[in-house]
GULUM-836426 format. One record per residue: residue in one letter; x, y, z of N, C-alpha, C, O in turn. Coordinates in steps of 0.2 Angstrom, whole numbers, padded with zeros to 4 digits, always signed. Atoms other than C-alpha are relative to their C-alpha. Layout:
aXYZXYZXYZXYZ
...
***
This chain:
x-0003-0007+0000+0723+0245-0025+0008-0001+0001+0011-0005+0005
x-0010+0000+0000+0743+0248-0027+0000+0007+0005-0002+0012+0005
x-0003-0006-0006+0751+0256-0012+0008-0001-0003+0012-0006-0004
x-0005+0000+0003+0766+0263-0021+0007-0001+0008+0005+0000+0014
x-0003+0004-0003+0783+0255-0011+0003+0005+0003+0004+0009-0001
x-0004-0004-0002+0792+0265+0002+0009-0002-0001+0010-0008-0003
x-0002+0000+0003+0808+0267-0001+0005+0002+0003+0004+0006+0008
x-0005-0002-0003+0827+0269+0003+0004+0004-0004+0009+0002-0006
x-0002-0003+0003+0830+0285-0006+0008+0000+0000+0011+0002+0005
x-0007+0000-0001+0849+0281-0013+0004+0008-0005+0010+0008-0006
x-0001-0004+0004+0849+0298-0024-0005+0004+0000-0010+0004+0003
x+0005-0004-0002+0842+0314-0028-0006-0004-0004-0011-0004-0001
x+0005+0002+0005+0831+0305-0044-0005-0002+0005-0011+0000+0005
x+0004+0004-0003+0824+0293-0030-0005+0007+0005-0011+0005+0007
x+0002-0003-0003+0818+0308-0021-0006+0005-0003-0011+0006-0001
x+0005-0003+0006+0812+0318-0038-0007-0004+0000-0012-0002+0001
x+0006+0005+0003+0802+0303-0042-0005+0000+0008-0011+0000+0007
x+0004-0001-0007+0793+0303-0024-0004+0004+0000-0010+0002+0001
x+0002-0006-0003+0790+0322-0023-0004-0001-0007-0010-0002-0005
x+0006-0001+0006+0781+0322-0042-0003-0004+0001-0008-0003-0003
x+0007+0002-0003+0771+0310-0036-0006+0002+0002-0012+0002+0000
x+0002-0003-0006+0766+0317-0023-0003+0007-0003-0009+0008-0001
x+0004-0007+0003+0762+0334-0033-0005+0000-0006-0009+0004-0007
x+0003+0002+0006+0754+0326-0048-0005-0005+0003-0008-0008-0001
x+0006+0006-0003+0742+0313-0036-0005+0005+0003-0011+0004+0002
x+0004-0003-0006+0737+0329-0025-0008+0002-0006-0008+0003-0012
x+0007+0000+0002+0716+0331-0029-0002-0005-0008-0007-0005-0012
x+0002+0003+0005+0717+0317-0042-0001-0010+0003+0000-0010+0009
x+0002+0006-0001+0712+0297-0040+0010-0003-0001+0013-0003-0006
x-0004+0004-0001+0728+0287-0034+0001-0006-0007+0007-0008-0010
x-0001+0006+0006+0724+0273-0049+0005+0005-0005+0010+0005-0008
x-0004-0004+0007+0728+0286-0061+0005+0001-0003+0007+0001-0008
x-0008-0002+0001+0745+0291-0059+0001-0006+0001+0004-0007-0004
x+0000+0006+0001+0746+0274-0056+0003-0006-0007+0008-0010-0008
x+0001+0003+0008+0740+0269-0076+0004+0005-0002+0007+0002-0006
x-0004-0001+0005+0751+0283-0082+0007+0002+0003+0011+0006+0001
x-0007-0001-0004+0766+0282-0071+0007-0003-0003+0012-0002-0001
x-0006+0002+0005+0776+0273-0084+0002+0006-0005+0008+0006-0006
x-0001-0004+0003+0773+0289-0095+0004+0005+0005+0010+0005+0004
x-0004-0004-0005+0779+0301-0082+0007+0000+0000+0010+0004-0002
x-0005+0003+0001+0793+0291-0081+0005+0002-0005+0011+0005-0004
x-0002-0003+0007+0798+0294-0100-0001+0007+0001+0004+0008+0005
x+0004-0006+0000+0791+0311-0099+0006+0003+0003+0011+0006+0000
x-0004-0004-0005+0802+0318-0084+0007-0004+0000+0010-0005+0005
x-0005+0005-0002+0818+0307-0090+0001-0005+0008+0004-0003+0013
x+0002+0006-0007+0815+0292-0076+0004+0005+0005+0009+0003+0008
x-0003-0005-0006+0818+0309-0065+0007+0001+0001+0009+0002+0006
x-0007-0006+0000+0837+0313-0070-0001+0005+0004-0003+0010+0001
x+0002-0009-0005+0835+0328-0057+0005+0004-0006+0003+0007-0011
x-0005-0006+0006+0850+0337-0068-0005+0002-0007-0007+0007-0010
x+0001-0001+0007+0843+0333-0084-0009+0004+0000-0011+0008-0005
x+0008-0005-0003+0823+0339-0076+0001+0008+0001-0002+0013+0000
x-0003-0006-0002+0832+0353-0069+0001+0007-0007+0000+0013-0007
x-0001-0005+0007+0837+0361-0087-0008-0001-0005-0008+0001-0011
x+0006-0001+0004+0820+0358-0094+0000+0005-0002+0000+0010+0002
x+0001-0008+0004+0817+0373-0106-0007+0001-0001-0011-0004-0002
x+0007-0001+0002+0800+0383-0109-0001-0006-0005-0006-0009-0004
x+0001+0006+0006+0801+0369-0125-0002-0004+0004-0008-0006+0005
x+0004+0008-0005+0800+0355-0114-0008+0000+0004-0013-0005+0005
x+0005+0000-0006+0787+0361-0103-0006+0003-0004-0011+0001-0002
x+0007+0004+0007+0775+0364-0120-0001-0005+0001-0006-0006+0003
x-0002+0006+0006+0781+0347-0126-0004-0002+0005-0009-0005+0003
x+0006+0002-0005+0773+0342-0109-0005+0000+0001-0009-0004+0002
x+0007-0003-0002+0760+0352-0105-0004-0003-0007-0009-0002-0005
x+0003+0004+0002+0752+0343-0121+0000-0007-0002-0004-0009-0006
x+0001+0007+0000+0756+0327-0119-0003-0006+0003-0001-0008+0008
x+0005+0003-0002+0742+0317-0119+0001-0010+0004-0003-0014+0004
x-0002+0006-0003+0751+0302-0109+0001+0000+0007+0001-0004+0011
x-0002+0000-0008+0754+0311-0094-0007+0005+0003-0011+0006-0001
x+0002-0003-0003+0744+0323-0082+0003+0007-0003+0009+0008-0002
x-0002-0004+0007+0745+0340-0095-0002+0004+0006-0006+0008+0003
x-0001-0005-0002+0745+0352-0080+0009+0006-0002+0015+0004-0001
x-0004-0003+0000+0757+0365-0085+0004+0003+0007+0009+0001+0008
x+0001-0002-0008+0759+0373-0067+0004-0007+0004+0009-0006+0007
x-0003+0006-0003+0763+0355-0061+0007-0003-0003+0012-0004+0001
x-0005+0000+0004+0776+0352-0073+0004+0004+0000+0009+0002+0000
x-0007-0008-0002+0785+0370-0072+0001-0005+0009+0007-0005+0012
x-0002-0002-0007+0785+0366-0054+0004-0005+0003+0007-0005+0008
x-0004+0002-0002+0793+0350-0055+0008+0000-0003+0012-0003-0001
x-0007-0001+0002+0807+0356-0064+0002+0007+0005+0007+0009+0003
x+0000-0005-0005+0807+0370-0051+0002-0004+0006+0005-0001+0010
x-0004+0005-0005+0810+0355-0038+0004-0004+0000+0007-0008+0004
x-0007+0004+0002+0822+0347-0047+0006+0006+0001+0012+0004+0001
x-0006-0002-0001+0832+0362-0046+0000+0003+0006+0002+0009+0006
x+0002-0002-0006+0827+0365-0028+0005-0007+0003+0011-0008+0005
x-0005+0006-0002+0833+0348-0025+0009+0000+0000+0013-0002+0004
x-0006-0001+0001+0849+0352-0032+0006+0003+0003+0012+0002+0004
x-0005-0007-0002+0854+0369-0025-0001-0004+0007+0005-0004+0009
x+0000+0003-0006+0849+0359-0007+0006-0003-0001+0011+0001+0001
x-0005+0004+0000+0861+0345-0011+0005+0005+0002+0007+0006+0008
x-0006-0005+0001+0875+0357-0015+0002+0006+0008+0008+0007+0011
x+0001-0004-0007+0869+0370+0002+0005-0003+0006+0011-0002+0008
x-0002+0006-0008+0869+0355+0016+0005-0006-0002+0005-0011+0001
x-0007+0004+0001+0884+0344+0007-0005-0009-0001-0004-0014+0001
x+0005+0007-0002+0868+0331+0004-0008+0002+0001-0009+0006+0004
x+0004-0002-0002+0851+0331+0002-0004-0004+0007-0010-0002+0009
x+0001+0004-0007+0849+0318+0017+0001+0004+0004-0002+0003+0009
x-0001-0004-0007+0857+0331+0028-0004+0004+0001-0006+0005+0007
x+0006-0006-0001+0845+0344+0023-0005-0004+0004-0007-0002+0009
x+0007+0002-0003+0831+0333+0029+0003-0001+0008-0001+0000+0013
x-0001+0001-0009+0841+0329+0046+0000+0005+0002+0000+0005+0008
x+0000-0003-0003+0843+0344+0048-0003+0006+0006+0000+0011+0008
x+0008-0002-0003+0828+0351+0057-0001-0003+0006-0002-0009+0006
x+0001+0004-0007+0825+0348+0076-0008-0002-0002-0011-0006+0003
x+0007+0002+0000+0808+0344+0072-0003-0002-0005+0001-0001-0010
x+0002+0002+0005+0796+0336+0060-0005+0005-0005-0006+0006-0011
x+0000-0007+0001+0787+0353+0060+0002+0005-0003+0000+0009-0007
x-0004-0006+0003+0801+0365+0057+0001-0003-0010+0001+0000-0015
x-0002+0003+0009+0804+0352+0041-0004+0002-0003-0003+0005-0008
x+0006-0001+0005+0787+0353+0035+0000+0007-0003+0001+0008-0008
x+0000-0008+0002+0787+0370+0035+0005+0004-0005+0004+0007-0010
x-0006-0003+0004+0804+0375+0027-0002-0005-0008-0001-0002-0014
x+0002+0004+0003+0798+0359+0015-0003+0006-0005-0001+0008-0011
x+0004-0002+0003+0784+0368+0011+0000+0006-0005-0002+0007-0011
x-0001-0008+0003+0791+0388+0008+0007-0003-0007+0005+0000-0012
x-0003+0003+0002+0805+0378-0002-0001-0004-0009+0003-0004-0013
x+0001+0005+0004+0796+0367-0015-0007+0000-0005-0011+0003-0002
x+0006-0004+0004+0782+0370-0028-0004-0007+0002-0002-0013+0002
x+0004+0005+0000+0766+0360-0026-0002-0004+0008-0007-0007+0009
x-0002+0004-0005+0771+0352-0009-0005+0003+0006-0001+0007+0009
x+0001+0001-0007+0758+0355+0007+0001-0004+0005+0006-0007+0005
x-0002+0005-0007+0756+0347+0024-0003-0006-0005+0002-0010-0004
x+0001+0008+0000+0748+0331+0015+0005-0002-0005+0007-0008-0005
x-0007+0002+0006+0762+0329+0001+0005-0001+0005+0008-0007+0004
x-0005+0002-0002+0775+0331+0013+0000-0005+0003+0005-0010+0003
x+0001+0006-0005+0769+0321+0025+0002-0008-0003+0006-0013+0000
x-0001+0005+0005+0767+0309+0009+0007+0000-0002+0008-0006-0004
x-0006+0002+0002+0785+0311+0004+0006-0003+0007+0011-0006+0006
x-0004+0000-0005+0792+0311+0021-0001-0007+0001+0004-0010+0001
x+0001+0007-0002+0785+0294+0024+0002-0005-0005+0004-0010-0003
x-0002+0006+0003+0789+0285+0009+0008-0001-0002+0010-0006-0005
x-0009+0000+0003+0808+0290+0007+0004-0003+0010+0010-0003+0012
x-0001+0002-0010+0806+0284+0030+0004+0004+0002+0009+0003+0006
x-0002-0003-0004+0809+0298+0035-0002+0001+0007-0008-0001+0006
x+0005-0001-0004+0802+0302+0052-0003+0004-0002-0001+0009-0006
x+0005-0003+0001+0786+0306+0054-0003+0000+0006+0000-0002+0010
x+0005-0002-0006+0772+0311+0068-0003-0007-0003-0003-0009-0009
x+0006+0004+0001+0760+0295+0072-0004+0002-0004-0006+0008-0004
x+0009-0004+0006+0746+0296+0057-0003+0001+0004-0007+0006+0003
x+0010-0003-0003+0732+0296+0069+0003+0007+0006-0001+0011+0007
x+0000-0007-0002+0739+0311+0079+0001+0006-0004-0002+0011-0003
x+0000-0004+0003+0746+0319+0064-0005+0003-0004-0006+0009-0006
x+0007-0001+0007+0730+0318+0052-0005+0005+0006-0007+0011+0004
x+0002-0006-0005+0721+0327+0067+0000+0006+0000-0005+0010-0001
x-0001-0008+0004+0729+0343+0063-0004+0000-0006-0009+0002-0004
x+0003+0000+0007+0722+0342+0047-0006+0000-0001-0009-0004+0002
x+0005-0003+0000+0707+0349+0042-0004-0006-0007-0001-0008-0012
x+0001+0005+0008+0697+0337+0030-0004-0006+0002-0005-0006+0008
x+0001+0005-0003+0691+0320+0030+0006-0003-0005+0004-0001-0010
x-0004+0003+0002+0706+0310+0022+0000-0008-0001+0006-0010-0002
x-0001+0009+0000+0703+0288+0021+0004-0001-0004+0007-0006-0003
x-0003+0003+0006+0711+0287+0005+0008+0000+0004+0010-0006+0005
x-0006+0000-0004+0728+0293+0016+0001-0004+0003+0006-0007+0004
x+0000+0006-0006+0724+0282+0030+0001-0006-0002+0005-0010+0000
x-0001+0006+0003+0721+0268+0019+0008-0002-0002+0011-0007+0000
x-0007+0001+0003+0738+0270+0011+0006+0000+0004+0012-0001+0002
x-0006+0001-0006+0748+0272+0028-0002-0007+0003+0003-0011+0005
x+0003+0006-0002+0738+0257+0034+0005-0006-0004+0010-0009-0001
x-0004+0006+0002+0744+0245+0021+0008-0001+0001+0010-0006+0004
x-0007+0000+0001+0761+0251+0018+0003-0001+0010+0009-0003+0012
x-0004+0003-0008+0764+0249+0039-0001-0010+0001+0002-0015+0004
x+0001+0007+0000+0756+0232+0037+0003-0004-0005+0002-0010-0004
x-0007+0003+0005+0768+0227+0022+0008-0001+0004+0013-0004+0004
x-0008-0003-0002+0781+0234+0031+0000+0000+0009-0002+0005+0011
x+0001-0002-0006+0781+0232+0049+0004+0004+0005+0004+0004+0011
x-0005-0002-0002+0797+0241+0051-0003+0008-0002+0001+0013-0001
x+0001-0005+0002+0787+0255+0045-0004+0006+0007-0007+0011+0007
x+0001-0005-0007+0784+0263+0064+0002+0003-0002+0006+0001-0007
x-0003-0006+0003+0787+0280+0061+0005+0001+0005+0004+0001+0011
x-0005-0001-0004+0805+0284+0067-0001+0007+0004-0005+0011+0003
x+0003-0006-0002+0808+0297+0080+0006+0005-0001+0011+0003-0002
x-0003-0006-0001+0815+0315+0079-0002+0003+0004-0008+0002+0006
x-0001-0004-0006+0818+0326+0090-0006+0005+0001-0006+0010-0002
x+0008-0004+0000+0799+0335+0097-0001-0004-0008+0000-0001-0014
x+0004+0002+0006+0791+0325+0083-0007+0002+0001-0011+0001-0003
***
């Protein structure tokens, strides 16, 4: 199984490329995106945020039929919906690193995250919050809230902390 790499986002791209993961994995099989995560790549300009950001209704046919990637239309509008979401943040808080520090909590983040971003619930953020190291709540208290049963998540914070043993979740403040 591939546990995609966490990651020291240096850019907004590295951040795009995260969050559309994350929106394009939710209710589908992890190998998947996986196998077509080279096309996505081509597909969404290896996540240029500017250049994702101006996608036009054209592009977003030219995708929603193309049989290399994940042809939700919905998902596709919505990433170019988060690339200029990304944007207007950067520009807001002087940085989109500050936007994320900026939240006393890991809670308030989530939430503002959530109202903010297309496609993005509590398990996406959680999932993006953790692979760009942002802090996070312990998994096993965090996943508690959560209604479901989830292994597939457990599995893939398991590895990626035993790759990584620097991967304690950092603290902020009431996490």
């Amino acid at each position: 199984m591939a546990t995609p790499e966490r990651i020291n986002a240096k850019s907004l791209d590295d951040y795009l490329a995260v969050i559309t993961r994350a929106v394009f994995q939710a209710g589908l099989r992890w190998a998947l995106i996986d196998a077509k995560w080279p096309a996505f790549q081509n597909a969404f300009a290896n996540f240029d945020t500017k250049k994702v950001s101006s996608f036009t209704e054209a592009d977003i046919r030219r995708l929603a039929s193309d049989e290399t990637i994940i042809r939700s239309e919905k998902k596709i509008r919505g990433t170019v919906q988060n690339a200029q979401m990304l944007l207007a943040l950067d520009r807001e808080f002087g940085g989109f690193k500050i936007y994320l520090t900026s939240f006393e909590s890991y809670d308030a983040l989530s939430l503002d995250i959530g109202k903010r971003f297309a496609f993005l619930g509590e398990m996406s953020i959680y999932y993006v919050l953790f692979w760009v190291r942002e802090p996070v709540p312990p998994f096993d208290e965090w996943i508690e809230t959560i209604p479901g049963n989830h292994p597939r998540m457990r599995e893939m914070i398991e590895l990626a902390a035993n790759q990584d043993l620097s991967a304690k979740p950092a603290s902020r403040r009431n996490v």
